[in-house]
N, C-alpha and C positions, 0 to 999 in steps of 0.2 A: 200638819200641813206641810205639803212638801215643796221646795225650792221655786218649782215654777207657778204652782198657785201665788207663793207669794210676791214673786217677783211682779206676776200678771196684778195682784190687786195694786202693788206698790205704782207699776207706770198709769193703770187707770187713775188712780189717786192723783197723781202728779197732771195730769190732764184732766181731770174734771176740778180738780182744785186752780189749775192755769185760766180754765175757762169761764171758775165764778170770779177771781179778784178782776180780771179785762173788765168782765160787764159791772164794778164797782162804780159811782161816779167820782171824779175826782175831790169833789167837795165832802163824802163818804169814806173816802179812804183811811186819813189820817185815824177818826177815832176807831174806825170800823179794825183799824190794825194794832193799833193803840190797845184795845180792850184785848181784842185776840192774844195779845202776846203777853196778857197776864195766866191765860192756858198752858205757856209754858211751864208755868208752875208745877203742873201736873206730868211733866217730861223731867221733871231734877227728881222727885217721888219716885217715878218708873226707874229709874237711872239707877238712887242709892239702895233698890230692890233687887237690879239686874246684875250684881257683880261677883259673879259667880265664876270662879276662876279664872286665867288669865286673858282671853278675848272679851269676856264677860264685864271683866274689871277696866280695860281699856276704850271699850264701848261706851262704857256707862260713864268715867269719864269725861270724853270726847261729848255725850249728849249734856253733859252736866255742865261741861266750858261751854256749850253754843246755845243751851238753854239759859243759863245765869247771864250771857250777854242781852237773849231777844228780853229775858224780863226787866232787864236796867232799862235797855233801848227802850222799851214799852214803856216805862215809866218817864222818861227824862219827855218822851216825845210827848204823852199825856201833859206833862207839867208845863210845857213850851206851847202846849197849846191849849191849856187853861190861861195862862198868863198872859193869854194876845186878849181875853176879854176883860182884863183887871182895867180900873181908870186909872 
């Protein structure tokens, strides 16, 4: 695949993905992102796969620091809003 296919799937992605979370509803959001961001799971795997020489290895990295935060983040948010239904 060469640069500009990828680039072209990458900005449609980034606008078709802008276009489902808007038409979310707000009362939808939280778990609906909550869950999603246990997927990131599956971006620390890619990551400790991809580190294959030195861009390779600092990529994969970089995916591996901002994947390990959305999966905390996903979690702590999941657990804050379990605990708004506890008595």
């Amino acid at each position: 695949m060469d640069l500009i296919t990828a680039c072209t799937i990458f900005v449609l992605a980034v606008f078709v993905g802008f276009e489902i979370i808007t038409k979310v509803p707000p009362t939808l959001h939280t778990p609906l992102m909550s869950g999603s961001n246990a997927i990131s799971g599956i971006t620390l795997v890619g990551a400790l796969m991809a580190g294959t020489g030195f861009w390779g290895s600092l990529f994969g990295l970089l995916a591996i620091i901002f994947a390990t935060v959305n999966v905390v983040g996903g979690f702590l948010v999941t657990h804050r809003m379990l605990a708004m239904f506890k008595k």
